[in-house]
Backbone as JSON, one array per atom type, in Angstrom:
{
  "sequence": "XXXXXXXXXXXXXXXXXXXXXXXXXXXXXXXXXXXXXXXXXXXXXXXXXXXXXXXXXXXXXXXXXXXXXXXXXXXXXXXXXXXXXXXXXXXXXXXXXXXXXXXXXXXXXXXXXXXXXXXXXX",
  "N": [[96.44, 213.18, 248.85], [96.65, 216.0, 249.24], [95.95, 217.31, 246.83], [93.19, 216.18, 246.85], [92.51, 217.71, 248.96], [92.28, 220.23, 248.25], [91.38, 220.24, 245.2], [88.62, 219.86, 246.34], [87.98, 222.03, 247.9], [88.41, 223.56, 245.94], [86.14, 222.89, 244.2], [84.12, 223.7, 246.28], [84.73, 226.14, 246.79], [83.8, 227.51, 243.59], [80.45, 226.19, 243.44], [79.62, 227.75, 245.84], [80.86, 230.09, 244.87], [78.43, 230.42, 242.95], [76.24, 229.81, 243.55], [73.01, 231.39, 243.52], [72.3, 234.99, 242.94], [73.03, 237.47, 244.27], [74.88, 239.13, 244.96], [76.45, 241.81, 247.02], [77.15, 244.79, 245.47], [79.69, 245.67, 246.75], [80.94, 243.1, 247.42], [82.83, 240.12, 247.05], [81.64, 237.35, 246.98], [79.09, 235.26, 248.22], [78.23, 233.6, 250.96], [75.71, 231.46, 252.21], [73.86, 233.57, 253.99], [75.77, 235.64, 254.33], [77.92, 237.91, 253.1], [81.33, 237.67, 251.63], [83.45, 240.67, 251.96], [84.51, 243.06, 249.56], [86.73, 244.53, 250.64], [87.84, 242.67, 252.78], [88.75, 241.07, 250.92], [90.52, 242.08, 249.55], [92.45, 242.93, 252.04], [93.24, 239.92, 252.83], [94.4, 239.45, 249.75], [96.54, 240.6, 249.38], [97.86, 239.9, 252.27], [98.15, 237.1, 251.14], [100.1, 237.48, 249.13], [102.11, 238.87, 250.79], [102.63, 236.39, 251.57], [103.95, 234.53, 249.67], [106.61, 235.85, 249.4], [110.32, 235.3, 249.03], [111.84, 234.17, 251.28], [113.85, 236.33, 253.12], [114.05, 238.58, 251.41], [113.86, 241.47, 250.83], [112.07, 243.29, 249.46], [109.02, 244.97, 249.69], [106.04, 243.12, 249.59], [103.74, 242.92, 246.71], [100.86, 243.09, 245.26], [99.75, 242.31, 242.04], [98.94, 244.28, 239.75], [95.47, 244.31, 238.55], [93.61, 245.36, 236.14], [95.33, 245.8, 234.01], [97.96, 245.23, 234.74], [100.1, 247.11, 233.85], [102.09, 248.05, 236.57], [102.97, 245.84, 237.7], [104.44, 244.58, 235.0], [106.27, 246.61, 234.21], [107.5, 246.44, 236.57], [108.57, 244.25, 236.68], [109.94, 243.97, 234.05], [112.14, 245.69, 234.94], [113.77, 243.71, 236.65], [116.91, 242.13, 236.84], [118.25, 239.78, 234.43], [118.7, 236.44, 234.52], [122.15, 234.93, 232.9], [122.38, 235.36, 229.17], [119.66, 234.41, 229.47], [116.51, 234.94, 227.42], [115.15, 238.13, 226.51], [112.24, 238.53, 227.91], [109.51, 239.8, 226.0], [106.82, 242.59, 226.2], [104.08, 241.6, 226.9], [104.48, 238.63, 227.42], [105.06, 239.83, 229.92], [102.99, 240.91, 231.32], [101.35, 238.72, 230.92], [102.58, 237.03, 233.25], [101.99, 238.39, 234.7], [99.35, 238.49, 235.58], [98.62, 235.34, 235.57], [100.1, 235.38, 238.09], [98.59, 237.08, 239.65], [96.2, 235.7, 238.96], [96.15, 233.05, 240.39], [96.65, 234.42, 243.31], [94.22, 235.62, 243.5], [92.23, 233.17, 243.52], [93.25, 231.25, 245.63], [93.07, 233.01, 247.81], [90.26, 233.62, 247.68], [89.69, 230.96, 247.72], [90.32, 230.57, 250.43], [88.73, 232.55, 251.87], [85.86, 231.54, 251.4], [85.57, 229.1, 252.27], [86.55, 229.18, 254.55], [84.28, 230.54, 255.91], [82.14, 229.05, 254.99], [82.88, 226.91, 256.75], [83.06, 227.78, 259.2], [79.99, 228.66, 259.47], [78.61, 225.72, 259.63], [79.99, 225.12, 261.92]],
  "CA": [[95.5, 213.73, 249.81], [96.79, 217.44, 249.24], [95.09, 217.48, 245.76], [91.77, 215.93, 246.83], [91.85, 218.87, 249.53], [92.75, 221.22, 246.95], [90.09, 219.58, 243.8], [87.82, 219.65, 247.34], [87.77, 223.49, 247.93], [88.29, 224.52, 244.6], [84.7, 222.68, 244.11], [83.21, 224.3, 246.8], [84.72, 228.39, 246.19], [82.59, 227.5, 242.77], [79.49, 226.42, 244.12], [79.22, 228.83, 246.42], [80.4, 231.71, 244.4], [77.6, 230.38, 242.06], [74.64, 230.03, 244.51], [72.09, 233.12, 243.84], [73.1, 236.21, 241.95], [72.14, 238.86, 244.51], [76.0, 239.7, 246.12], [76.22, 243.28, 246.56], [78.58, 245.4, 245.2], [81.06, 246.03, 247.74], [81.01, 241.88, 247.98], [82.97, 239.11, 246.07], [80.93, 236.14, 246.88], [78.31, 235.17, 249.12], [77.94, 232.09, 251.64], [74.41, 231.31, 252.77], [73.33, 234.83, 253.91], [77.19, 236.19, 254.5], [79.02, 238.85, 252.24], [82.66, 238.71, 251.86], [83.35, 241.96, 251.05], [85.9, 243.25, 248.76], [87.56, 245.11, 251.42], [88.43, 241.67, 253.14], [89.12, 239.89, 250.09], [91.66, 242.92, 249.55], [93.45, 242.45, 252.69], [93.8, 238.9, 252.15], [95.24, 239.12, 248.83], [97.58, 241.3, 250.15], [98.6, 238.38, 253.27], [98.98, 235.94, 250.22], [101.47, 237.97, 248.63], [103.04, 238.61, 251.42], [103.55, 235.06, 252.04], [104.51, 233.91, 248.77], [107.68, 236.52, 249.28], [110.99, 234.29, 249.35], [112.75, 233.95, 252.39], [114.74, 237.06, 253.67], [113.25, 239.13, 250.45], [113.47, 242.56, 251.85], [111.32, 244.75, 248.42], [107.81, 245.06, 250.37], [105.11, 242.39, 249.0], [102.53, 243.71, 245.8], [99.86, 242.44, 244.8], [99.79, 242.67, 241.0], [97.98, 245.36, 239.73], [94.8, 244.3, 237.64], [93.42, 244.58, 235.16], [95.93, 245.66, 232.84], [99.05, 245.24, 235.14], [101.29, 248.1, 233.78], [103.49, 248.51, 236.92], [103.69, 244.65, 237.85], [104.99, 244.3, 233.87], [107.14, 247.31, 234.38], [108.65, 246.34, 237.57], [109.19, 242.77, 235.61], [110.96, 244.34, 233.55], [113.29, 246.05, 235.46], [114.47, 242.85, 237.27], [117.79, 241.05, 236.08], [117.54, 238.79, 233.84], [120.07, 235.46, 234.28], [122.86, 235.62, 232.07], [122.02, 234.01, 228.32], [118.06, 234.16, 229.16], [116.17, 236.1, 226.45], [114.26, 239.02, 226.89], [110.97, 238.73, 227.69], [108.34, 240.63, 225.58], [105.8, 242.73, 227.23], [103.2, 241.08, 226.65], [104.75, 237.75, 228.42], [105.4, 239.97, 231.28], [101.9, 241.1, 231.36], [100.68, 237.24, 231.03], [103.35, 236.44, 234.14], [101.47, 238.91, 236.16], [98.04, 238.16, 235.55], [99.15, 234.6, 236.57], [100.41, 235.51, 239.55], [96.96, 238.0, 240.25], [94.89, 234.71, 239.45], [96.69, 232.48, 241.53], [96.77, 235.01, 244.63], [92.97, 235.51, 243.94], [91.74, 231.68, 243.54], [94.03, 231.13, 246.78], [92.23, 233.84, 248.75], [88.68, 232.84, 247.62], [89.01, 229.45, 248.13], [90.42, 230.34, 251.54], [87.44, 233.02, 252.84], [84.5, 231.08, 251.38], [85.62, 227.54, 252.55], [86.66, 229.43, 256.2], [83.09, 231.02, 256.52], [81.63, 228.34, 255.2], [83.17, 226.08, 258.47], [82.04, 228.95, 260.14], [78.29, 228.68, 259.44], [78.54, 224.31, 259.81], [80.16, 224.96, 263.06]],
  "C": [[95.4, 215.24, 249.64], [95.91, 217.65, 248.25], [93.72, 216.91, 245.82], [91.42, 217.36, 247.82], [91.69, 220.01, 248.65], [91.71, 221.49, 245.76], [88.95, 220.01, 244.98], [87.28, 220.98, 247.84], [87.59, 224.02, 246.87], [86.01, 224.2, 244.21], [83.87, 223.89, 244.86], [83.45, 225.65, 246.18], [83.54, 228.02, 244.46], [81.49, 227.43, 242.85], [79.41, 227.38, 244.95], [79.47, 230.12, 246.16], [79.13, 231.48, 243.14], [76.39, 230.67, 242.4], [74.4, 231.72, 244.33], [73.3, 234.0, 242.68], [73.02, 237.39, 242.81], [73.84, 239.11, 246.03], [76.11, 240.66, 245.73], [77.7, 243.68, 245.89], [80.02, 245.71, 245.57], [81.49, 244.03, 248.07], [81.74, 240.89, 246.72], [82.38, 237.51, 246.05], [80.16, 236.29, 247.99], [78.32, 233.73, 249.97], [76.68, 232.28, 252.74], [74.31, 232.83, 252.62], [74.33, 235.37, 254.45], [77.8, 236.1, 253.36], [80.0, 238.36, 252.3], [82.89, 239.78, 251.04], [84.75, 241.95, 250.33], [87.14, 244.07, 249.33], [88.44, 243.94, 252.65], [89.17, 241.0, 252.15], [90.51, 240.98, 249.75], [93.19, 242.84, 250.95], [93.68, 240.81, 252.47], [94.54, 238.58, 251.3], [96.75, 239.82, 249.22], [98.63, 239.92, 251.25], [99.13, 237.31, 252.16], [100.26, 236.37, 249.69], [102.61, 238.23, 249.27], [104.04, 237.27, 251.9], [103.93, 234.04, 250.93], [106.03, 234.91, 248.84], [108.55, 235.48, 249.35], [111.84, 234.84, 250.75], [113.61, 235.04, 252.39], [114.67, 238.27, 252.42], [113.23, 240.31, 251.34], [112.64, 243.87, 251.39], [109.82, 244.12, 249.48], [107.01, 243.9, 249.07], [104.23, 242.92, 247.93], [101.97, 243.21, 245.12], [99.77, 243.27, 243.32], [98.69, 243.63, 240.54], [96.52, 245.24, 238.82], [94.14, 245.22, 237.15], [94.54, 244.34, 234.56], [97.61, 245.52, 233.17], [99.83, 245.56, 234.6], [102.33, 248.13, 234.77], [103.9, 247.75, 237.15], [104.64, 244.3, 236.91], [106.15, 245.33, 234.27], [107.91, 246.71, 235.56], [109.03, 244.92, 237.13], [110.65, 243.27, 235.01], [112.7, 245.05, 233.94], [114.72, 244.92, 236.4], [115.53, 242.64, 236.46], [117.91, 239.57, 235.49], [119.27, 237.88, 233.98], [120.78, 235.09, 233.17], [122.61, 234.43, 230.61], [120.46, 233.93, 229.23], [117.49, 235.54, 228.16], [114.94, 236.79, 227.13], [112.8, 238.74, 226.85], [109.74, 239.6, 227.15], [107.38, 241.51, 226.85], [104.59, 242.14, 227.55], [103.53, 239.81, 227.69], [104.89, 238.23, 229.73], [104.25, 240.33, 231.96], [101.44, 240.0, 231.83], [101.55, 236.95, 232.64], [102.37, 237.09, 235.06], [99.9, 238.55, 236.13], [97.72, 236.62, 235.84], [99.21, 234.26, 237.85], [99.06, 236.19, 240.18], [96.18, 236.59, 240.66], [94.71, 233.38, 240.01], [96.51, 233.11, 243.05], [95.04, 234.89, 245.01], [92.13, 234.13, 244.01], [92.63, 231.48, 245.17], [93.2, 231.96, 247.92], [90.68, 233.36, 249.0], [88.34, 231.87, 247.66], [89.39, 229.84, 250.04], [88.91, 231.1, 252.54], [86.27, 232.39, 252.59], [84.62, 229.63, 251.84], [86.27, 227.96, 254.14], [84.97, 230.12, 256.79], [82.21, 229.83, 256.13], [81.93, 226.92, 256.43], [82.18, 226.89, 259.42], [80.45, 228.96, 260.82], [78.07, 227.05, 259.88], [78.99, 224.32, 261.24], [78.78, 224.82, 264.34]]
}
């Protein structure tokens, strides 16, 4: 059931970031004749990250840095690595974060365009 809701949104955030071409600049998708802007979709990603933190986690939440996620890779790097695991390249640490970015953002944008679109059906 989780994955038909899941397959079930993901549909829609596509269609409806597809409908029309005319979202403004400050906007990452449109539903019917409602923006979300990129200043919502920013706090949001932000709340996701916060709530993917683990349990009792006390480094502040950060949303990976795109495009080219330099300080997410860097602060990768600095973590400890478990004892006997091999070093990760930069490049893999790069790929880990861009990952994690397009997970946080698919997660966000299925959540504001499948909550405004209730919104408007209400």
């Amino acid at each position: 059931m989780r994955k038909l809701l899941l397959l079930s949104l993901s549909a829609l955030a596509l269609v409806a970031a597809g409908c029309g071409n005319d979202v403004p600049t400050n906007g990452v998708a449109k539903v019917g004749d409602t923006v979300i802007t990129k200043a919502s979709f920013d706090h949001w990603l932000g709340a996701a990250a916060k709530g993917q933190q683990a349990p009792g986690q006390t480094a502040a939440a950060t949303v990976p840095d795109a495009p080219k996620f330099t300080k997410c890779a860097a602060a990768k790097a600095q973590q400890k690595l478990p004892k006997g695991a091999p070093k990760p390249t930069p490049k893999q640490l790069t790929d880990q974060c861009k990952q994690e970015y397009d997970g946080l953002k698919d997660q966000v944008l299925q959540f504001l365009i499948s909550s405004e679109w209730i919104q408007q059906e209400a």
